[in-house]
C-alpha positions in Angstrom: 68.0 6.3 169.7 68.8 9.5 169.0 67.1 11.8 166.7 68.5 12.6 163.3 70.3 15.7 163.2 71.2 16.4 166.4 74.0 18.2 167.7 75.5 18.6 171.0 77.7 21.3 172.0 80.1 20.4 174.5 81.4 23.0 176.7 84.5 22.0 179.6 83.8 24.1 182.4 86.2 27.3 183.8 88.9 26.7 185.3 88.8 26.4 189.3 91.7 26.0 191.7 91.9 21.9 191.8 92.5 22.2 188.0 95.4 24.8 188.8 97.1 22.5 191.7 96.5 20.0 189.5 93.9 17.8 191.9 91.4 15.4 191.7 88.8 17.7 192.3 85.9 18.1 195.0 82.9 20.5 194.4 84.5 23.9 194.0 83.5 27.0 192.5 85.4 28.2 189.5 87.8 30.7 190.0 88.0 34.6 189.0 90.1 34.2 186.4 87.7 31.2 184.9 84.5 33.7 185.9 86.0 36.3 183.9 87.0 34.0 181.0 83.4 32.6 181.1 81.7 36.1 180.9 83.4 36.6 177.6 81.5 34.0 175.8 78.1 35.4 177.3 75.6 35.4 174.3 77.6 32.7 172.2 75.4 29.7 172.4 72.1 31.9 172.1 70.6 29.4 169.4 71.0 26.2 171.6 67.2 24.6 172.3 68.9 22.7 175.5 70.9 24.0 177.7 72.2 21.0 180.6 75.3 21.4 182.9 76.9 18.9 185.2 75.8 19.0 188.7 79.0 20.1 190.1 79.4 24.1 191.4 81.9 24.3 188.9 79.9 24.0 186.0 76.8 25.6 187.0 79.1 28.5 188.3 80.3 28.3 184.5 77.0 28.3 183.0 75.8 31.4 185.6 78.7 33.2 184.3 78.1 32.9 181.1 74.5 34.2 181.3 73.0 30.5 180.7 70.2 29.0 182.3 71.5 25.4 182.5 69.1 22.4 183.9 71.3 20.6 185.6 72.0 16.3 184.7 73.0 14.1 187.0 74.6 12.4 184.2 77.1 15.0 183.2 78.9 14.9 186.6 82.4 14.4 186.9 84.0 11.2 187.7 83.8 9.6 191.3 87.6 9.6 192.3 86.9 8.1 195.5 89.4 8.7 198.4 91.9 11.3 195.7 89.1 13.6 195.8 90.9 16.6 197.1 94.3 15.2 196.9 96.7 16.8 194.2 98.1 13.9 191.3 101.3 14.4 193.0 100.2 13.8 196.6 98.7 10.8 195.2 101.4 9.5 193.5 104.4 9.3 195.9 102.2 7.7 198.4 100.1 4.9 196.3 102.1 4.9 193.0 101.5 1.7 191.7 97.9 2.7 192.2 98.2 5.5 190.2 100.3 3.8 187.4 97.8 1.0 187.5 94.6 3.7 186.9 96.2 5.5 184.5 97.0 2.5 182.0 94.5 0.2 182.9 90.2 2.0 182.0 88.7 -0.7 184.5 90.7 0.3 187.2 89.4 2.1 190.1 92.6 1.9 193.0 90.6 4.8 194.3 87.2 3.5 195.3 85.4 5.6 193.0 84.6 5.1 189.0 87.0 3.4 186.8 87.7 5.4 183.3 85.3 2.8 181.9 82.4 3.3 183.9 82.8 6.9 183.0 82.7 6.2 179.5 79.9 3.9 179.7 77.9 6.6 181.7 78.2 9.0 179.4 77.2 6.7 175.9 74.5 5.7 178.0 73.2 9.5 178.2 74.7 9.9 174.6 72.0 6.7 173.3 68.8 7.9 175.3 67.3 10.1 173.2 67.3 12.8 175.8 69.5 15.0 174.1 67.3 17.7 172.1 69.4 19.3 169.9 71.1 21.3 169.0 72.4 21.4 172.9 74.9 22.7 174.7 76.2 20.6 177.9 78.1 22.4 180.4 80.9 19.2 181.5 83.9 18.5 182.9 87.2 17.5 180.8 86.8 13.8 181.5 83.0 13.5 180.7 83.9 15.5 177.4 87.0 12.9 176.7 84.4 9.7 177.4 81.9 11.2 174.8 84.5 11.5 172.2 85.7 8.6 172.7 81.9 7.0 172.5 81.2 9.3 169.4 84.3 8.5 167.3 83.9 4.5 168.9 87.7 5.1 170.1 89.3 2.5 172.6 88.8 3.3 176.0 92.6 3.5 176.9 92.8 6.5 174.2 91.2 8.6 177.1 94.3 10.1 177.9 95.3 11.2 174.5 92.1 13.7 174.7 93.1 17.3 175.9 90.1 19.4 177.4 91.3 23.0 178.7 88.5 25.0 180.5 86.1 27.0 178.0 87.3 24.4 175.3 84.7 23.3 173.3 83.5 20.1 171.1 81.2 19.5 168.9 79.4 16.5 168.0 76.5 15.4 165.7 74.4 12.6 165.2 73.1 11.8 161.9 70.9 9.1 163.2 73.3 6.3 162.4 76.0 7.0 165.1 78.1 10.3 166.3 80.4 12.1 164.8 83.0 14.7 165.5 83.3 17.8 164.0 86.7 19.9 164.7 87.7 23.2 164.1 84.3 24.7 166.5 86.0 26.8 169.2 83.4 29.2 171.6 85.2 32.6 170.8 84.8 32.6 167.4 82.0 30.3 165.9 79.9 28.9 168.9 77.2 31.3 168.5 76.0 29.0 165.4 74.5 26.2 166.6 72.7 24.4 163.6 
């Protein structure tokens, strides 16, 4: 269980050049544009005890950027998408597009031979519940970890995954109160991420 209290800072990762093409991405660096964008919230998250990014280039590339020292956790990473790694939507699409149709409607669907939208979201409540999260933290992530964790926090079906929008540099914040999550809008990393309590 969680401690009381807690809150966890969720930051999406700059943007890179698979987000651009829109791709299913592989383990890419962010690009300058995103390495510029992510110098300019350097000293923001100054107050955050924890500091844990995803595995992935991207996000420790984000969290270097930044000026953050960021332990990496295995179970921030993005999701497995098998064989599309790589692969634009598009590409994807016109060659398997029932596939696509069928992953994008259906959570426990993984055409791909990777991780199924529920998997992902069960992953990330699992790390969510363990009580490893010592707060308030900041967790450097990818847009669909940041979707499963809202949809965890706010108990959301898993099909609403697509309804959540995570731009790079976006941010969300969650607290625990030691009864369940909770969501807290309005937090955004240019202009009030620097408070962390």
């Amino acid at each position: 269980m969680t401690e009381p209290a807690t809150r966890l800072l969720l930051l999406c990762h700059a943007s890179t050049a698979a987000q651009r093409s829109a791709a299913f991405p592989l383990d890419e660096p962010i690009d300058e544009k995103g390495r510029a964008a992510a110098a300019g919230i350097a000293g923001r998250f100054s107050s955050a005890r924890t500091i844990v990014a995803s595995p992935a280039r991207c996000a420790l590339d984000t969290a270097a950027a930044a000026g953050l020292a960021a332990r990496p956790e295995p179970a921030l990473r993005d999701c497995d998408y098998g064989r599309w790694a790589g692969r634009s939507l598009g590409d994807v699409a016109e060659s398997e597009p029932e596939a696509v149709e069928q992953w994008l409607i259906d959570p426990e669907a993984a055409p791909h031979g990777g991780e199924s939208i529920a998997a992902l979201i069960a992953r990330v409540a699992g790390w969510m519940e363990s009580g490893a999260i010592a707060g308030p933290a900041l967790a450097i992530t990818h847009a669909g970890v940041i979707r499963a964790a809202v949809i965890h926090a706010i108990g959301a079906p898993a099909g609403s995954f697509w309804r959540i929008d995570a731009p790079p540099l976006s941010l969300v914040d969650l607290r625990h109160n030691g009864r369940g999550w909770s969501w807290r809008a309005g937090v955004h990393p240019v202009s009030t991420a620097g408070s962390t309590r």
